[in-house]
C-alpha positions, 0 to 999 in steps of 0.5 A: 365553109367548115369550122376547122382550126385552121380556118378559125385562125385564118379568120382570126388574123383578118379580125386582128388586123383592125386591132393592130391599126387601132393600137397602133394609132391608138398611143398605146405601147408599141411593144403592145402593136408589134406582140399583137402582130406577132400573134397574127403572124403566127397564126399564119404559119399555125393555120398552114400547119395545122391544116397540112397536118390534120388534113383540114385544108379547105377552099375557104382557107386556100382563098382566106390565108393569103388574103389576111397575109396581104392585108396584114402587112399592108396595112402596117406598112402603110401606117408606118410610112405615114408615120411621120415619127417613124419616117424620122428615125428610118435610114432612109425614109425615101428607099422606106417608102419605095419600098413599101409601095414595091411590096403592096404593088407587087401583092396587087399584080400577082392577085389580078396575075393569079385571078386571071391565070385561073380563069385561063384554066391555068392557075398551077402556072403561079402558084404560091411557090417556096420563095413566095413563102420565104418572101412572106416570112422575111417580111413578117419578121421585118415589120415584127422587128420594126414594131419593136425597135419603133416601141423603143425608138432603137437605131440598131434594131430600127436599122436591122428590121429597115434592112430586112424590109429591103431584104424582103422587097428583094424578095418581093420583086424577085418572086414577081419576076417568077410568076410574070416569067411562068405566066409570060406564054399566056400574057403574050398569046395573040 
């Protein structure tokens, strides 16, 4: 592994992910928990930036990058869901939960997708596309502004961040059916 910028933040954001949980269960400001993933958040978007733009990018970074993304949001989506505070003020804490267990699935079955495709040779057939992308952005945002209406119990803002996570598991199983619908030949060959 090279010791590029892009690759320290990469390894920064998987270091951040004990940090959120600990602040989150820790009692400490919400305003605290979500800065924190904010921070993580950008630094997603900055490692990918940094590395096109000072030509850094590396295997390590290619394999890491979309490890920590997953991680991170699964772990604050399962906290949340296991909040029993934040179950109380959601919309609809079934949909909630739905939800987030379409969108942890959806990380799992892609990967084992993608890890099987390559060892086919074919791993250009899921790549990580542009809705894969936006998929990711939207929800980062929706757990970003879940945190911060969670700190201050928010019902206006509390339901925005709710419907952008259904926005975003939307976009969750919509990105699914891409991958299966590219890598249907191989899944379906005698």
């Amino acid at each position: 592994m090279r010791w590029t910028i892009s690759n320290i933040l990469t390894l920064l954001r998987v270091a951040l992910i004990p940090v959120i949980v600990a602040v989150y269960l820790g009692g400490a400001s919400g305003y605290l928990t979500a800065g924190v993933f904010l921070l993580a958040g950008l630094t997603d978007w900055a490692d990918g930036f940094l590395a096109r733009q000072r030509n850094e990018e590396s295997p390590f970074g290619a394999f890491l990058d979309p490890v920590a993304d997953k991680l991170m949001v699964s772990a604050v989506l399962v906290l949340m869901v296991a909040d029993p505070h934040m179950r109380d003020h959601v919309f609809s804490p079934a949909l909630f939960t739905v939800i987030v267990a379409i969108i942890i699935g959806r990380e799992i079955t892609i990967s084992a997708l993608r890890e099987w495709m390559a060892e086919l040779g074919r791993r250009g057939v899921v790549a990580v596309g542009w809705i894969g992308k936006v998929k990711t952005t939207l929800q980062f945002i929706a757990i970003t502004v879940l945190l911060f209406a969670q700190a201050g119990m928010q019902k206006e803002v509390l339901i925005l961040g709710e419907i952008l996570l259904y926005l975003a598991g939307a976009l969750t199983l919509w990105s699914m059916v891409i991958y299966l619908r590219g890598a249907w030949p191989s899944l379906s060959e005698q």
